[in-house]
C-alpha positions as CSV (number, residue, x, y, z in Angstrom):
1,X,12.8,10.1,-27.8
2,X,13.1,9.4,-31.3
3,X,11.5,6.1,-33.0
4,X,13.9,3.3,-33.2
5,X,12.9,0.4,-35.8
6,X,10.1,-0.9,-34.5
7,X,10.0,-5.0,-34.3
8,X,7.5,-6.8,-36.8
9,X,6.6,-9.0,-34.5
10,X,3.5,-7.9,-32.5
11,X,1.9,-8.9,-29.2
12,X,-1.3,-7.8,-27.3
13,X,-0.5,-5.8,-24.0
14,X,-1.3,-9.0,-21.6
15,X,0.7,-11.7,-24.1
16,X,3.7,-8.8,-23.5
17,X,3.1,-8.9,-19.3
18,X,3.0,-12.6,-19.2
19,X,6.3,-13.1,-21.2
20,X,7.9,-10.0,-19.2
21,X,6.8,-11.4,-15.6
22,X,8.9,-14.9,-17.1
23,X,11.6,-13.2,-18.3
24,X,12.5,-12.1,-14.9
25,X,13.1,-15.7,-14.3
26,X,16.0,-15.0,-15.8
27,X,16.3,-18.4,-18.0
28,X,17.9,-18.4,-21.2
29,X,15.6,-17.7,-24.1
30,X,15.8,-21.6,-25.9
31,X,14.3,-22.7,-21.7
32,X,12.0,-20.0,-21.9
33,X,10.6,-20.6,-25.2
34,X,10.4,-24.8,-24.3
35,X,8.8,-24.4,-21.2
36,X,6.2,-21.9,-22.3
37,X,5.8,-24.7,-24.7
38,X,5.4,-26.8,-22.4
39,X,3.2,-25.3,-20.2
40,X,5.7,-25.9,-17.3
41,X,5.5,-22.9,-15.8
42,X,5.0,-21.4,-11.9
43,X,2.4,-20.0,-10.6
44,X,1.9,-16.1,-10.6
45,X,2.1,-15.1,-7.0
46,X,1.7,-11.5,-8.3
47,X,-0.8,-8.8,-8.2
48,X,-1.8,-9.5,-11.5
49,X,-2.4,-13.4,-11.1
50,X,-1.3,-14.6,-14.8
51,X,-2.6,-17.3,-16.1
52,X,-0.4,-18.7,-18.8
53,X,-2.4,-21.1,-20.3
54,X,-3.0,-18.4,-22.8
55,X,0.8,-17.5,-23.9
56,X,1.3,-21.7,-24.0
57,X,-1.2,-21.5,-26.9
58,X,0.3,-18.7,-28.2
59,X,3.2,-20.3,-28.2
60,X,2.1,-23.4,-29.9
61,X,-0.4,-21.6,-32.2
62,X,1.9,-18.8,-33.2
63,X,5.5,-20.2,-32.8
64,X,7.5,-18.6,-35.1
65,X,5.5,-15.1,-33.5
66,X,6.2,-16.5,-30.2
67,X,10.1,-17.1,-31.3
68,X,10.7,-13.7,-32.8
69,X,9.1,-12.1,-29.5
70,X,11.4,-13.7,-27.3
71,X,14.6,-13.7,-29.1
72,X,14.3,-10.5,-31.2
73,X,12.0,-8.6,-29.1
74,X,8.5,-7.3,-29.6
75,X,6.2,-4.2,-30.3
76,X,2.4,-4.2,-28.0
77,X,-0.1,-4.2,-30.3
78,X,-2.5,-1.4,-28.8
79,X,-1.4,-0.2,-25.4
80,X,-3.9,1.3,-22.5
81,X,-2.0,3.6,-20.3
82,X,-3.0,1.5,-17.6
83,X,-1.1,-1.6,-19.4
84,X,2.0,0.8,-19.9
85,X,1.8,1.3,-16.3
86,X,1.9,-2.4,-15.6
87,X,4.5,-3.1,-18.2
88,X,7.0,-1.2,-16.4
89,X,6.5,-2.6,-13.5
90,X,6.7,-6.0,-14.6
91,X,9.4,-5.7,-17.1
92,X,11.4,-2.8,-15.6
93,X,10.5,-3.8,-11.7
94,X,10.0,-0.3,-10.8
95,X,6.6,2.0,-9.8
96,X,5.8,4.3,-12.3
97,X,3.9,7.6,-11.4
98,X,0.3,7.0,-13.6
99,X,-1.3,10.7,-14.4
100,X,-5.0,10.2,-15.3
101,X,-6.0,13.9,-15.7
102,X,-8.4,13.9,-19.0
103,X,-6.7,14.7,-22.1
104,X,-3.4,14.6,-20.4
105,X,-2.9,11.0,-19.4
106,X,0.8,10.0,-18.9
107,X,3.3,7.9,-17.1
108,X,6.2,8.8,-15.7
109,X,9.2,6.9,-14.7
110,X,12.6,7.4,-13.8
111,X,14.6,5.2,-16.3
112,X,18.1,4.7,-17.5
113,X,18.7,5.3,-21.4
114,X,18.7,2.0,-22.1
115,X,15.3,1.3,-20.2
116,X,14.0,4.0,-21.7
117,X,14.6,3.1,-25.6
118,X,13.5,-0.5,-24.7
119,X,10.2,0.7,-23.4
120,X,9.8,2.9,-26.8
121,X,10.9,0.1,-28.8
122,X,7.6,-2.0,-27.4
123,X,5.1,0.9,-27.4
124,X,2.3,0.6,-29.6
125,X,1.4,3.2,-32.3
126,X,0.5,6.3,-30.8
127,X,2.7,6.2,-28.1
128,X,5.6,8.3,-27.1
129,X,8.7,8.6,-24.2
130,X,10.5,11.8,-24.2
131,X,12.8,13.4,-21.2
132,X,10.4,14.6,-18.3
133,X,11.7,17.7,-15.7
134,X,12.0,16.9,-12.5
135,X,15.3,15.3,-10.3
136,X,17.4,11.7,-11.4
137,X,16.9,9.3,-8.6
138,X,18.6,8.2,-5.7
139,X,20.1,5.5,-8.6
140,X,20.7,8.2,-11.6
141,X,18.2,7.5,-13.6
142,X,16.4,10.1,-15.4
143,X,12.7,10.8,-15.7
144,X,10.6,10.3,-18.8
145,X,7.7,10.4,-19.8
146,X,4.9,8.0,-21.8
147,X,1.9,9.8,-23.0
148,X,0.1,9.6,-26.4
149,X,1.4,11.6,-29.3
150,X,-0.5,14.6,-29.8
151,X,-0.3,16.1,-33.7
């Protein structure tokens, strides 16, 4: 899948899961960005147990980073396949397929287009999501695949 424009606003892996696992809140970004603020959030009931002390300080450290992220998007600052794994469950709510075969790590998915230029548009450097064979799903989407970007 060809690079979009990346964002210039940059985010490590977990900062991205914490602000993904909100944003399925579902509250408007000027909420969002107060009550990360704030510090007035829920507790993470998930697997992954967020604690987000860390993206409040962010947010009050680095607001005008924390701003761009939210409203403009964002770009991971060094993914782990693992974390790419994660981020597409959190952000995209669906299992991915996670390949750990030496020198062939990958992740596939079945995405819609639009999930699937999101997901590049927040890779790191290094990363890449191109078509993958294999059957659309039971809801049409097609599979792709993450893996790092061999020269």
């Amino acid at each position: 899948m060809a690079d979009t424009l990346k964002p210039e606003t940059k985010l490590s892996q977990w900062d991205a899961l914490m602000l993904e696992s909100l944003k399925a809140y579902g509250w408007p970004n000027d909420e969002l960005i107060s009550k990360v603020q704030a510090g007035n959030l829920p507790t993470d009931e998930s697997k992954f147990h967020f604690e987000y002390t860390a993206l409040t300080a962010l947010a009050n450290e680095e607001q005008d980073t924390f701003v761009q992220a939210v409203t403009n998007g964002y770009q991971i600052k060094y993914n782990t396949i693992r974390g790419i794994h994660s981020w597409i469950l959190v952000a995209l709510k669906q299992e991915a397929e996670l390949i750990l075969e030496p020198e062939n790590e990958a992740v596939i998915a079945h995405l819609s287009e639009a999930e699937a230029k999101r997901l590049a548009f927040v890779l790191s450097f290094g990363w890449g999501v191109s078509p993958h064979e294999g059957e659309q799903d039971s809801d049409g989407r097609a599979a792709y695949k993450v893996a790092p970007v061999r020269a």
